[in-house]
Structures are given as structure tokens and as C-alpha cells.
N, C-alpha and C positions, 0 to 999 in steps of 0.2 A: 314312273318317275315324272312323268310330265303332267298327269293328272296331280301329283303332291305340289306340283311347283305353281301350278294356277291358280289353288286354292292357298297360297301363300300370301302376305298383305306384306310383296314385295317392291322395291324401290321402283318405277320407270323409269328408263331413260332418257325419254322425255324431260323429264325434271333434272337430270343431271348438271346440266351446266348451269340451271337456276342454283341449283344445290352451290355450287364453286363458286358462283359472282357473290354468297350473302354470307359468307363464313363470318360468324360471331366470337368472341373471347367470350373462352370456354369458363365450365360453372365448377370447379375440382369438387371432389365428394371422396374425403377421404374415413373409410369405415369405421376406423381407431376414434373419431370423433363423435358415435355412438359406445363406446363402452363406457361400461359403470363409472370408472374414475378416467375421467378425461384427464387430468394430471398425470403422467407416469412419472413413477421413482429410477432410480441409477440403474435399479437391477434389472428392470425391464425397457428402459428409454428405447435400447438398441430394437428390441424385438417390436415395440411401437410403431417405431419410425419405419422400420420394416415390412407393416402389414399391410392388407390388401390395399391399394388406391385406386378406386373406379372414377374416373371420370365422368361430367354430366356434360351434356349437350344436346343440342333439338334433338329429337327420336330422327325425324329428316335425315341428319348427318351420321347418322349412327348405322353401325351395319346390322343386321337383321338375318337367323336361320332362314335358309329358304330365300334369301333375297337374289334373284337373277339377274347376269352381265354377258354379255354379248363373247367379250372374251378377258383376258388376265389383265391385259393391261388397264381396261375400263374399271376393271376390279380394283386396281391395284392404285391406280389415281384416288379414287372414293375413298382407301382402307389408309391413304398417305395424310389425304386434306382432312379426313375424319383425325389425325392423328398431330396435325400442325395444329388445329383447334383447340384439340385437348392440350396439346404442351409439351408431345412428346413427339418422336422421330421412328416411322415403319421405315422399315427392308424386304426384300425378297428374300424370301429361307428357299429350303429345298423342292422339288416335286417329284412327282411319279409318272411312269411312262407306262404304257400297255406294248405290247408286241410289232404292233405298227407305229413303233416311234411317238404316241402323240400322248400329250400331257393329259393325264386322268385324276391328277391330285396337286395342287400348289398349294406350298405353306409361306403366308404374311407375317414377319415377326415383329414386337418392337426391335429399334436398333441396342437396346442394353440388354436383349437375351442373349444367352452362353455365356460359359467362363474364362476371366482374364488368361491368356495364356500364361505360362509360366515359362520362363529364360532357363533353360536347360544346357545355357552353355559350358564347358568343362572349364573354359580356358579362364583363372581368376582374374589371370594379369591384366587384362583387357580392361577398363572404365568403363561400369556400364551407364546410363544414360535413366536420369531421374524422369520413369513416365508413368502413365496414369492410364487408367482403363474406366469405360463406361461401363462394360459387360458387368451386371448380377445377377442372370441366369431371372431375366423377367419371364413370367410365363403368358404375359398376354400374346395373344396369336389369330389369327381368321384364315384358316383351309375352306380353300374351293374345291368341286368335287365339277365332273365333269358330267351333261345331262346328259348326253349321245347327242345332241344335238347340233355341236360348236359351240355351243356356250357354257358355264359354269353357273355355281349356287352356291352358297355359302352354307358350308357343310358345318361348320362348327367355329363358331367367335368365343374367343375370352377375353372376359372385356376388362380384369381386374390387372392390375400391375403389382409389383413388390418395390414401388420406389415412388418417389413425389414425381410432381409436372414441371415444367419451364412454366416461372407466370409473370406477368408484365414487366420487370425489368432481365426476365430472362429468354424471354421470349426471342428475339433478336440473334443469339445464338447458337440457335436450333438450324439444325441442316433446312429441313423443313421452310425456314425463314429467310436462307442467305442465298441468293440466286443473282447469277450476276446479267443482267437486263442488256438490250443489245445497248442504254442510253450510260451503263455502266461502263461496258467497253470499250464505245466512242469517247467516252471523257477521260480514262486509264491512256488510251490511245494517242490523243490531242496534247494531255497531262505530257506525253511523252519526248513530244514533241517539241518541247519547252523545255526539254530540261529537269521535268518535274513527276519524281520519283511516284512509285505507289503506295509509299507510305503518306509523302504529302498530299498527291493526289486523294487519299482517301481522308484525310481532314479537309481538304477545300470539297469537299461533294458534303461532307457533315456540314459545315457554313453553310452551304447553297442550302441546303433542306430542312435543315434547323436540327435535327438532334442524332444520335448516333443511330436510336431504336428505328428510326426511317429511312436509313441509309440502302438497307436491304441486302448488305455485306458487311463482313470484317476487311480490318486490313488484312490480313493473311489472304482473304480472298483475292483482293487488288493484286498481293503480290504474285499472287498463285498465277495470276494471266498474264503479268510481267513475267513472269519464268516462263507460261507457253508459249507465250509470243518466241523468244528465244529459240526455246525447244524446237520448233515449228521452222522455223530458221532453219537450226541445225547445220549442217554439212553442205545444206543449197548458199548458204551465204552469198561465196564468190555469185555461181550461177546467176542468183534473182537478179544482183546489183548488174550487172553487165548487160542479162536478160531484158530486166530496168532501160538502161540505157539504151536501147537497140530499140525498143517501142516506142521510147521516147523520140528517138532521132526518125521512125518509120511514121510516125503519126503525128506528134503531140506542136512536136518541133523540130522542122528539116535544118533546121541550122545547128543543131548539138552536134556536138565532136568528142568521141574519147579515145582515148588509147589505153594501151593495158600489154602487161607484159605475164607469162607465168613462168617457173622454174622447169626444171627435167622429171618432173614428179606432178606437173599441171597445175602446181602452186601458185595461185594471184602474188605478185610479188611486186607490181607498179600498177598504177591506176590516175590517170589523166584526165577530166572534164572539161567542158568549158559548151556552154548555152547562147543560143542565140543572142538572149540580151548582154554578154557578156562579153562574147564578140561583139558587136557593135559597141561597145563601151570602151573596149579597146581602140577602136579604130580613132576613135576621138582622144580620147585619152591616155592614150598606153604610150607616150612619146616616154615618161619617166615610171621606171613599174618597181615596186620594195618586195620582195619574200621574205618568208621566215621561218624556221621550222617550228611547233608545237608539238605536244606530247599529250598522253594520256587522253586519248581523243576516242579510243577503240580497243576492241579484247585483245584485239593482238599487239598492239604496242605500236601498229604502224606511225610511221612519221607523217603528219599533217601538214600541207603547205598551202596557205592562200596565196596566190598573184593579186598584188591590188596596186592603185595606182589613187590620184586624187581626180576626183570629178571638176563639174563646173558652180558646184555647191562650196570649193573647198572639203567636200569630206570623202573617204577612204572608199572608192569602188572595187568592186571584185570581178578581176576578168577571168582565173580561173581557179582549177584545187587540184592537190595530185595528195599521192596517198603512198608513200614509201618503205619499202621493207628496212631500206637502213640509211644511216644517215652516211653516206661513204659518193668518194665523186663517180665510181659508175652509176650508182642509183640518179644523182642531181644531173647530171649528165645525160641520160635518158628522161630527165623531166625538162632540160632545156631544150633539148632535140624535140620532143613532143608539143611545147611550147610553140618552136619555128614551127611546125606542121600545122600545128591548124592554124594557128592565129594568122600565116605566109609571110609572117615581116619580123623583120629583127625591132631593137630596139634603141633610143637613143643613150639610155642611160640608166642602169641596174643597180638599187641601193639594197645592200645586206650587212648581217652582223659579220663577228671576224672567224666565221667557220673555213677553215682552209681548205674545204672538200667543196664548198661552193666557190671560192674564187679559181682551183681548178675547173669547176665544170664550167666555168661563165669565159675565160678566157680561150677554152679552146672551144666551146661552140659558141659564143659573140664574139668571136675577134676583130676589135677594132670599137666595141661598144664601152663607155665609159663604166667602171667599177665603181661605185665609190660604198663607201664606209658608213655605216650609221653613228652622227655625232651620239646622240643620246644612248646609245650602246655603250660607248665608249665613256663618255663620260661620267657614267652611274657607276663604273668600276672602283673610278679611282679614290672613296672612301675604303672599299676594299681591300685597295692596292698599297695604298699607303697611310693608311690606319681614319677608321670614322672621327673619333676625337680629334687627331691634327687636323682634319678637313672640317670640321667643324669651328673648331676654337681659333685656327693659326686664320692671316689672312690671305694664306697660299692660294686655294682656290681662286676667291674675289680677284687675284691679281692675275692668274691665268686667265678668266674668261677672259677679261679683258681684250688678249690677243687671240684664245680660240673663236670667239663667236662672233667676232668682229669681220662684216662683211666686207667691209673695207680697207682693210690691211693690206698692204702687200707681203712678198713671200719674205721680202727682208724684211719688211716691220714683225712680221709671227716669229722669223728664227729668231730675231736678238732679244725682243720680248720675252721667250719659252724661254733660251737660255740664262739670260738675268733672272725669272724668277726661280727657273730650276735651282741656279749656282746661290742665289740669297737665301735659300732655306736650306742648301745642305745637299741635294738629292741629285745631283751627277751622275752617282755611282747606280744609281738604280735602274733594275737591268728593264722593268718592265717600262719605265719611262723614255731608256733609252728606245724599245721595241716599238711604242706609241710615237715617238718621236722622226724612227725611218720610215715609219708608213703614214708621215704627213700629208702628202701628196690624195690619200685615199679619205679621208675624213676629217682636212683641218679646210673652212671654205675659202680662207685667204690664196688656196690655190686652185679654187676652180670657180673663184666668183664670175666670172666671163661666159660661164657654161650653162643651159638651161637644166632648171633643177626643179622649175615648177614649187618652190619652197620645201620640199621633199625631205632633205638634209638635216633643215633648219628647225624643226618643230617635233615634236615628241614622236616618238619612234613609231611610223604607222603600222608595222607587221605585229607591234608587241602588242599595240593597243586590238588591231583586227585580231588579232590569238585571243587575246580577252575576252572579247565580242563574242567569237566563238565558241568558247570553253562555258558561256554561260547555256550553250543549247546540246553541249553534248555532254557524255562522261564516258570513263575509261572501261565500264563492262558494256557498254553498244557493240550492237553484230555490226557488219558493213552496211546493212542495208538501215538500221536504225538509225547508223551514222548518218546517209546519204539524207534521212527524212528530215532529222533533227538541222542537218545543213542545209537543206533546203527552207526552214523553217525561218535559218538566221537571214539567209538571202530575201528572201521573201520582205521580213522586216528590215530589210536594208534598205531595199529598192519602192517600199513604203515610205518610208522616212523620206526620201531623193521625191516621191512623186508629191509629197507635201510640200516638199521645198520646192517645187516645180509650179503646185497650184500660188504660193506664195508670190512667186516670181510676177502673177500679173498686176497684185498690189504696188501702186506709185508709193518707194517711199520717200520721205518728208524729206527736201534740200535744205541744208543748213549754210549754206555762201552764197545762195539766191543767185547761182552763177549759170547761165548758161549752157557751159561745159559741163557742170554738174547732171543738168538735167538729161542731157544729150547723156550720159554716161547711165543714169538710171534709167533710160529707154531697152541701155542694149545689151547692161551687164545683170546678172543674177544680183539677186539683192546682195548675197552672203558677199560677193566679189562687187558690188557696189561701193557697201561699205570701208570696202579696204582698198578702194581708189577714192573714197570721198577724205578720210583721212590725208592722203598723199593732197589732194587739191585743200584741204583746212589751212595744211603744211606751209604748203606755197605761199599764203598770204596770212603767212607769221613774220617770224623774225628773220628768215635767212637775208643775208647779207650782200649786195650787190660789189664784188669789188673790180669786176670791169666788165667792160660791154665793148665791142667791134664789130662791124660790117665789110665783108671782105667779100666779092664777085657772088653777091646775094647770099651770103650766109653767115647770121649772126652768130658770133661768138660772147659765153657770159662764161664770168667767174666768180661762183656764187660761194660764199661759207655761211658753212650749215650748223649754228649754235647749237641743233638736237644731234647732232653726230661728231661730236668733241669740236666745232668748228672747223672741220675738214673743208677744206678748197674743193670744189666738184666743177668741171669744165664742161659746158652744154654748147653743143652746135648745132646751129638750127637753119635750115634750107627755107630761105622764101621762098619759093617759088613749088618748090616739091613736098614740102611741110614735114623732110624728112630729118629726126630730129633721134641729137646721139648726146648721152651722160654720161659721162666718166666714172658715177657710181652703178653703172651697171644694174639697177631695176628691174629696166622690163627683158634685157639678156635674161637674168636668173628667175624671172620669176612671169613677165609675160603681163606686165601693164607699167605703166609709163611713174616715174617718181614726181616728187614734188618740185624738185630742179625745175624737169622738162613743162610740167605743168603754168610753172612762172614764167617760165622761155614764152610756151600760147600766149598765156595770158598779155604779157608785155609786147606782143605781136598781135594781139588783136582776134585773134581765131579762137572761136567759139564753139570748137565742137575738140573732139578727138580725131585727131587723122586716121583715116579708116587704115592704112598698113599697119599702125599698130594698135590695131583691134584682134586680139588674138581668139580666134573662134573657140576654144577649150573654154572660154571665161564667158560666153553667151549664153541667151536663157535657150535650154531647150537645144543646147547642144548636138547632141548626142542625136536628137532626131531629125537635124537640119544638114548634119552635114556628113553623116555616114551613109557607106554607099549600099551596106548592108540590108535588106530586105528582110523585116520581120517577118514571118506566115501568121495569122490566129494561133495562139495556141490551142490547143484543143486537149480534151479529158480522155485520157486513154480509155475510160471505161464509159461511156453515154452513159449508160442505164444507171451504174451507180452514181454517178455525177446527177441527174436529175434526183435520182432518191435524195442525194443529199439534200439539193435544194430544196426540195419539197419539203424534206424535217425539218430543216434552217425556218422555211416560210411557215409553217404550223408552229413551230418554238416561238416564231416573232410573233404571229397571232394570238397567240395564248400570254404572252406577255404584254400585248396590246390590251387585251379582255383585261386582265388582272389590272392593269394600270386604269384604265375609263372606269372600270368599277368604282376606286377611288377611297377605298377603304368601306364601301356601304355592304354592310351583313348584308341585305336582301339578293344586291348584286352578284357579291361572292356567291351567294348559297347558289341563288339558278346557273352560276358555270360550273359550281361542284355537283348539280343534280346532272347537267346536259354531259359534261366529261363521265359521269357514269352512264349515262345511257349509251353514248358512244363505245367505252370501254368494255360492254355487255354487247353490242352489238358485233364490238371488233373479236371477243373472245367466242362470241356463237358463232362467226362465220370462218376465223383461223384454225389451219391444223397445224401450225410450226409449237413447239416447243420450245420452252427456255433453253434446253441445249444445244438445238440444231445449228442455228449460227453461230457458231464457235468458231469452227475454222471458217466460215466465210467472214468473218471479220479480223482474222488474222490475217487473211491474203487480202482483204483491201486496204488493212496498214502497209504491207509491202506493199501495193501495188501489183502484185503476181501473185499464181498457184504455185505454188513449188512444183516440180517434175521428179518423177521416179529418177530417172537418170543425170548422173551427175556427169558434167562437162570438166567445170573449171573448178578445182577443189580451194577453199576460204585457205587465206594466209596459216604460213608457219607464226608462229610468235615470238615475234622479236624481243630483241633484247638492247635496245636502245637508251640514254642516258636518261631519258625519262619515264623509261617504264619497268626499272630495275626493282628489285626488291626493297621491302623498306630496311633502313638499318637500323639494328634492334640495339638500345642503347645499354652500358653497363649494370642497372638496373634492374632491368628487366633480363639479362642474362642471369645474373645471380639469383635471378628466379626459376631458372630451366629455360628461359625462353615462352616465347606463346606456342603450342604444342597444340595440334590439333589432335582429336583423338578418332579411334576409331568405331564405328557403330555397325548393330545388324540388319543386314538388308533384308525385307523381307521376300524381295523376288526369287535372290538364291542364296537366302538364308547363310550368306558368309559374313563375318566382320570386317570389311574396310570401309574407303573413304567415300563412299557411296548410298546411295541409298534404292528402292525399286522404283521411283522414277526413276533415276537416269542411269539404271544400271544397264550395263550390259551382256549379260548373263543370257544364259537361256531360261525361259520361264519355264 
């Protein structure tokens, strides 16, 4: 045998991997295209189309009787890439074993030999399922024979088929040709983390490349690793995410803090965060903080709650997030408890919608902290409440704001206001207006203009708008742990956005009253809070009205009317001597900078700066790292090694887009990057032995962040049933149609018909 095999003019392996780097599109050689009548008629088209197809290609790539391979799988590569060439797709068939267990015959098939199965199921009533088979019983095939040596020879090739090729636009959807690259499932990955499914995902990878036949998957494939990802998840859910948290808080970052609760069955059923940087955001910030609940955030239906509060931007920060089984006041109630625990301070003053299960939870664990009400919750109702056309057409509305959003009203100016416009159109009797009308105190600001409110109340609902925010990074089939990445994704672009406003802040911007005070004001405030103190000083040296002035034991008094605010009387007293200075419209009480009154008061006294008491630090640049007592650590990458890989790709991706750029558009240029990227590519393929499959699951554990564990600790939530993850309701319509009915299909694991299929069957195999 081994004398037959030497005198063989077989392939070296040597040449092998030259053979793999220079695969050419292949030359088809279909046999029908020598007979007599190359035209066929009706009667024999079928039997035509039918007959032998041999394939041409270099003799190099082709297998050969007698040609020798180390072992099967060398074999078996060769008999695959010989077969992506030609345009068609090998399999492993069967083999043969000797007495000591060890393979003495392997059969290479095409993937369309054997015959379509046939559904032999009894039961008719079942739907069955419109599908397709590749199988026509091809007979091309390559058995290896074993030498005695450990290696094989190619005992017998048929090299003809009973079917055509894949040829350039079908090329692309050959098994053979769709392999998902580890650069595929970093961008599925990243894609995911955005919000951005893998169907999208897999049109923005056709853009970047230019056409679908170079993409080097289907969408099916994209989705196919969106389901593993899942899969892979599984049952560890809870686990990772917690597991997550505990590496994080041991290494990355000593200042995280979670909490977490499970049921009598080890069921995650609360879940509590909050991050160093969000602590410290607090600590400045958090004097007025809004919640909200959101839905459809995750598989299980939990309740999603951001804590946010406003920065020194004017925009919505995030101190922390809980993650709730139900919307009921024991669940809010351990998210308020968990809240006092890390953060250790209560708060001054709690804005939410009108859910009665949170102002139970806030009452008895803040007691004594101010509740109040979201205007813009309440106000967006009441087209609802009392019909969109009246509120559009009547001038009810226009004559209500009037006394709702009026900062300055007192609590008798609001009642007899409400009441007269209530009683002039009718609506006394209305019970929901009565209901809005006792819980004035909670949501009308004429009775808590005195109060710091940081402008919180006054301006579009922050928890609706932050749910917005967030619902564009996540969706309702996320595991927990996808949830936690896609949220940290949103964080991430949050605290981006704050450090742009931060680099902006050292920009002088341009004074408009050439005033002193002015400038002294854009030294210390953020530009965004600059602006909204430069309008207050424009203010001042407009029209308001002087109509008296006094000096009594060095402290001026003015009574000034204000034509921008229906010419309300506002009363300013002003301290010579301490420069401490009080308005009757209450300003900087509610909001924490000084009005245009107090501004005139300076000015007409000669002082040229802002009196540093009220400079209120929440409004300065760089707040947050000037005046918390919080100590950030580095954070660091839980993983080095893969943290550096990453960079390392990032840094070659930039290079390679640097090349491409200097080139410039010049052919000569381009060509020597496409000759050198293949010398390299040849280099990288001679010296690796990984496989397109092997990282599979190592880049499923580097989207989570962890390996999953055999052993499960804390098992993923039950599935709620909360008002926003209820079922859809199926309208008359579609009733009178049966409904949407899902049907059932055969599994091929354990071959029964239900709702399953042999991935994710549970069966025994």
C-alpha cells in the first residue's frame, strides 16, 4: 500500500495552504452541453437539466485517486474548498471502523445527496408547514481509505453531480460562503447595543461593504447569533447580571452599589444600581430627584425605573435604576429603602406621576420630604378628560393656564381663578376636575413657589422624556444582562454629552449689556446657566418700573412693576452692608439664581459682581468635581487582556482607514495596500490554527462580560404581568377572522408536533 501511494502524483501538504489563499471562481462544465441537440424539447427538458454536471477547476484544487492527507479533517477541508469553488456545498457522510475502534473508511458527500424525507405524520388536522428540500439523491462523493499508517488516500472520487452550481449571484448563499467572522460578531454585538436589531444591523454592514454578495452572511445568519447570544444567556440570566455587578464593584469600580432581592423559589424579583459616577452626581445634585416607571424594557416585563435629577448643564442626570417585579407599594417601597442605603441621605424634594403606590412608598419611607406632583403629567390629561375638541376649540384651556403656571399667584389668586373658569364653562360637576382640584397643593406651583424646585415642576416631564431616552437603547425581548449593556450604552452617551458641555464651559461666551456683573457671571456659571442669568440681567435694564425706593437702618427697599409679568408689584430688600438681598417673586428660592428685580436692586447700588451667597454651587462649571466629597478610583477593565485586544483592533481599524484615506483615491496606491493586506492575510492564515467556529462562545461571554457557570445561584425573574407588558388586544376584526393563531410544527429532535422546534427543544435527544 505504501509503495501504491508514492508512486502516486499526489497533492503535498506543503502546498496546502497556498492551495486555500488563491481559490478562483470556478469554470462549470455541464455535459448536456455536448450532445447532438443542445436545444432540448418538453419531453426531455426535465431529463436534460438533470444530467451529469462536472465541474472544472485548476487540477491543484481538485482531488485526485491516490492523493494522500495526514488525517480526515485535512481531507476534509480540501474536499469542502474544492466544493465552495465549484458552487456547490460537501458534508461528512458515514464511515467504517475496524475492531480497535478506529476509522478505516470515511465517506465525503455533496450536501443535496439522499432523499427528501417524507412527513409521515397520521394526524391531518395539524397545518403543516410549506418547506423545501435540497436533497436529490446527488451522487458525487470522495471516500478515504485508511493507509495503516494514520493517514488516508482517496480511495475513490465522483466528481459528476445530477444538479447545476451556485454561480455569481448565487454564490453568496452557499453554506460554504456565509461564515460569520469574529468582525461580524463584534458589529451584531455593538449593533446591539444601540438598539439595533440584526435585521438592521445586517443592512448597515451591506452599506459599509457595498453590496450583499460581500457581506459574507445572510440576514438569517445575524439573526441566528442574536438567538445564541440569548440562548447562551439562558437560565444564567439573573446569575451573570449580579455576578456582573460584584466584579464590577471588586475591581472596575469600588464605589458601585447594588441591591437585589429574590422570592422563596430564588426568583430575582428587585434589582438596585447606582455607580460611582452617579453617586457623586448625587451628592451635588440630588437635593430635587423625579422617578418614573417605564415598561417594555425586558423579557420579563419588569418595571424599569431611572432616579434622575437635573445637573449643572440644566440637563437630566442619572443617579440610579431599579428594575421591579411589580408596580405595587411593597416593590416601590424597597426601591426607596434601597435608594436611603447607598446614596445615606434622604432627599429634599420627590417629583412623580399620580401612581398611588408610589406616594405610599415616599410617605412612609421620606417622611417629612416634599412630594410633589408632575405639572405636565397632569396637564396632558385633560384633553382626555374632558374631550380634545373642547380643549382645542373652547378658550378654557388659555384661561386656565393663566392661574396654573402662573409662578406668582397666590393660593387665593389660583382658587378663585380655577373656580371662575371652572363655573364659566359648565364643569363643577366634574368629578375628575374636582379630584385635580384637592390635590392642588401636590402639583399647582402657586403653592409651593417658596420651595426649592431647581425648575423640576415647571418644564416638560423629566422621567417621561429620560424613559424616551432610554426606550431608544433597549427593547422588550432583552435578557437582563443585554438590558444592563444596552443601559449602560445609554449612560455612557449621557455622561458624553455633560463632558462636551463641560469641554464648552471653558469657551468665554460673548456679553450682550457690556456689564460687569455680566461678565463676573460668565466666569462662574456654565454657559447653559449663564444664559439663563444673562436674560434675567437683559431684564433688568428694560422696562420694569420703579415705583418706590427707601433706605431704612442700611437696607434698601424697591417696588418695582414688572410689564413682562402682567405688571405685578415685586418688593426687593437689599442689605448694604451684607449685600444680602430678598424678592418677593421668589427666583432664586425656586430655582437657585438671582431674578431680574434683585439684579436692578445691584445695579442701582453700584455692585458689580454677584454676591457670592448666592452663588449656588449646583449652577457652577464643573460642579460635580469641585465640590463632592466622593472619590472616584480609575476605573479599570475587568478583562486586561481583552481590553487591550480591543484596542489593538480599534488601533489597526484607524490605520487601515488612515491608508485608505492618504491614498486618496490613486489606483497605484490602493493596489500596493490590497497586494500588502494580502501578504499579511497569507501570513496570518499560515501561522493560525483557530477556526471560523472556535470563537463563538468566546465572544458571547465577552458581550456579557462573564462565562456563564454550571451552577445556578439566583434563578432570571418570573414574568410579569404589569400594565405595560400585557398582551396585545386583538381588535373585532381580526377576531372575526379566528384571531392570530399560532400553529403547531415538527420537531426534529423529538420528532413531536408542538410549539417548538430542535433548537430549543427540550426533549431528550
Amino acid at each position: 500500500m505504501q509503495s501504491f501511494m508514492e508512486n502516486e502524483e499526489g497533492i503535498h501538504l506543503s502546498d496546502m495552504s497556498e492551495i486555500y489563499l488563491n481559490l478562483t471562481p470556478p469554470l462549470l462544465y455541464n455535459s448536456a452541453e455536448t450532445s447532438p441537440n443542445p436545444t432540448p424539447t418538453s419531453d426531455n427538458l426535465t431529463h436534460d437539466l438533470g444530467d451529469d454536471w462536472i465541474p472544472e477547476c485548476d487540477i491543484e484544487k481538485k482531488p485526485i485517486v491516490g492523493q494522500l492527507f495526514p488525517d480526515i479533517d485535512t481531507a476534509f477541508n480540501f474536499y469542502y474548498h474544492y466544493g465552495s469553488t465549484c458552487g456547490f456545498v460537501s458534508r461528512r457522510s458515514t464511515e467504517r471502523k475496524n475492531k480497535q475502534n478506529k476509522i478505516t473508511r470515511k465517506y465525503f458527500v455533496c450536501s443535496r445527496a439522499g432523499l427528501p424525507e417524507d412527513d409521515k405524520s397520521e394526524d391531518q388536522s395539524i397545518k403543516k408547514r410549506k418547506t423545501t428540500s435540497a436533497k436529490c439523491d446527488c451522487p458525487a462523493k470522495l471516500i478515504l481509505a485508511s493507509n495503516g499508517n494514520g493517514g488516508f488516500y482517496v480511495k475513490e472520487f465522483t466528481e459528476y453531480h445530477n444538479h447545476s452550481f451556485a454561480g455569481k449571484g448565487t454564490m453568496q448563499f452557499l453554506r460554504c460562503s456565509r461564515s460569520l467572522t469574529e468582525f461580524h460578531k463584534r458589529f451584531i454585538i455593538d449593533a446591539a447595543k444601540l438598539n439595533i436589531g440584526a435585521t438592521r444591523a445586517h443592512a448597515i454592514f451591506k452599506s459599509m461593504i457595498g453590496s450583499y454578495e460581500n457581506v459574507g452572511a445572510t440576514v438569517v445568519d445575524f439573526k441566528n447569533f442574536s438567538r445564541d447570544i440569548k440562548e447562551y444567556i439562558g437560565k444564567h440570566d439573573a446569575d451573570i447580571l449580579i455576578q456582573k455587578f460584584k466584579d464590577i464593584q471588586a475591581s472596575s469600580d469600588n464605589n458601585f452599589r447594588f441591591e437585589y432581592k429574590t422570592d422563596e423559589n430564588n426568583h430575582l424579583t428587585q434589582l438596585f444600581w447606582a455607580d460611582g459616577v452617579g453617586r457623586r452626581n448625587f451628592e451635588v445634585f440630588g437635593d430635587v430627584i423625579s422617578f418614573d416607571a417605564t415598561y417594555r424594557t425586558n423579557k420579563y416585563g419588569m418595571v424599569f425605573i431611572p432616579f434622575i435629577g437635573i445637573d449643572n448643564h440644566w440637563k437630566s442626570v442619572t443617579f440610579a435604576a431599579a428594575l421591579l417585579e411589580k408596580e405595587d407599594a411593597d416593590n416601590y417601597k424597597w426601591a426607596c429603602e434601597s435608594f436611603k442605603k447607598i446614596f445615606g441621605s434622604s432627599v429634599k424634594c420627590i417629583v412623580t406621576d399620580q401612581d398611588p403606590a408610589m406616594k405610599i412608598a415616599i410617605e412612609e419611607c421620606f417622611p417629612g420630604v416634599k412630594h410633589r406632583l408632575c405639572m405636565w403629567h397632569i396637564m396632558k390629561k385633560f384633553p382626555s378628560k374632558l374631550g380634545t375638541l373642547f380643549c382645542a376649540e373652547s378658550p378654557f384651556m388659555d384661561k386656565l393656564n393663566n392661574f396654573v403656571w402662573s409662578d406668582h399667584s397666590s393660593t387665593n389668586e389660583f382658587e378663585a381663578g380655577w373656580n371662575d373658569v371652572v363655573s364659566e364653562f359648565g364643569l363643577s360637576d366634574n368629578t375628575w376636575l374636582k379630584e385635580m382640584y384637592s390635590l392642588r397643593s401636590y402639583w399647582v406651583p402657586a403653592f409651593f413657589n417658596d420651595e426649592p424646585m431647581v425648575g423640576l415642576i415647571r418644564t416638560t416631564s423629566r422621567s417621561e422624556s429620560s424613559n424616551f431616552y432610554f426606550n431608544h437603547f433597549v427593547q422588550k425581548g432583552d435578557t437582563l444582562s443585554e438590558f444592563y449593556l444596552c443601559f449602560h450604552s445609554a449612560i455612557e452617551k449621557q455622561r458624553n454629552n455633560k463632558g462636551l458641555l463641560n469641554h464648552k464651559d471653558d469657551l468665554m461666551p460673548i456679553p450682550k449689556n457690556k456689564k460687569k456683573i455680566e461678565k463676573d457671571a460668565a466666569e462662574i456659571y456654565t454657559k447653559t446657566m449663564f444664559y439663563k442669568i444673562q436674560e434675567q440681567i437683559t431684564a433688568s435694564c428694560g422696562d420694569i418700573v420703579m415705583e418706590d425706593m427707601s433706605v431704612v437702618d442700611g437696607v434698601k427697599s424697591l417696588k418695582l412693576k414688572d410689564p413682562f409679568l402682567k405688571n405685578k408689584i415685586f418688593e426687593v430688600n437689599f442689605n448694604l452692608s451684607t449685600h444680602d438681598i430678598d424678592c418677593s417673586c421668589n427666583l432664586y428660592t425656586r430655582v437657585g439664581y438671582l431674578c431680574s428685580h434683585s439684579f436692578l436692586c445691584l445695579s442701582l447700588s453700584g455692585i458689580p459682581f454677584i454676591p457670592r451667597q448666592y452663588v449656588n454651587n449646583r449652577w457652577l462649571k464643573r460642579a460635580e468635581e469641585r465640590f463632592s466629597t466622593l472619590v472616584l478610583s480609575d476605573v479599570a477593565e475587568l478583562n486586561p487582556e481583552e481590553d487591550a485586544k480591543r484596542k489593538k483592533t480599534r488601533d489597526c481599524w484607524f490605520e487601515f482607514q488612515g491608508c485608505i484615506s492618504d491614498a486618496s483615491g490613486d489606483i497605484e496606491h490602493i493596489d500596493f495596500i490590497h497586494k500588502s493586506l494580502n501578504v499579511v492575510r497569507k501570513h496570518i492564515k499560515n501561522s493560525s490554527n483557530l477556526g471560523d467556529s472556535a470563537p463563538k462562545h468566546n465572544s458571547i461571554g465577552d458581550f456579557i462580560g462573564l462565562q456563564v457557570v454550571d451552577e445556578v445561584t439566583i434563578l432570571p425573574p418570573n414574568q410579569s404581568n404589569n400594565k405595560g407588558c400585557r398582551k396585545r388586544i386583538i381588535g373585532a376584526a381580526e377576531k372575526s377572522l379566528g384571531g392570530k393563531k399560532r400553529h403547531k410544527r415538527k420537531c426534529r429532535k423529538c420528532n413531536e408536533f408542538a410549539f417548538h422546534d430542535s433548537r430549543n427543544c427540550t426533549g431528550d435527544s
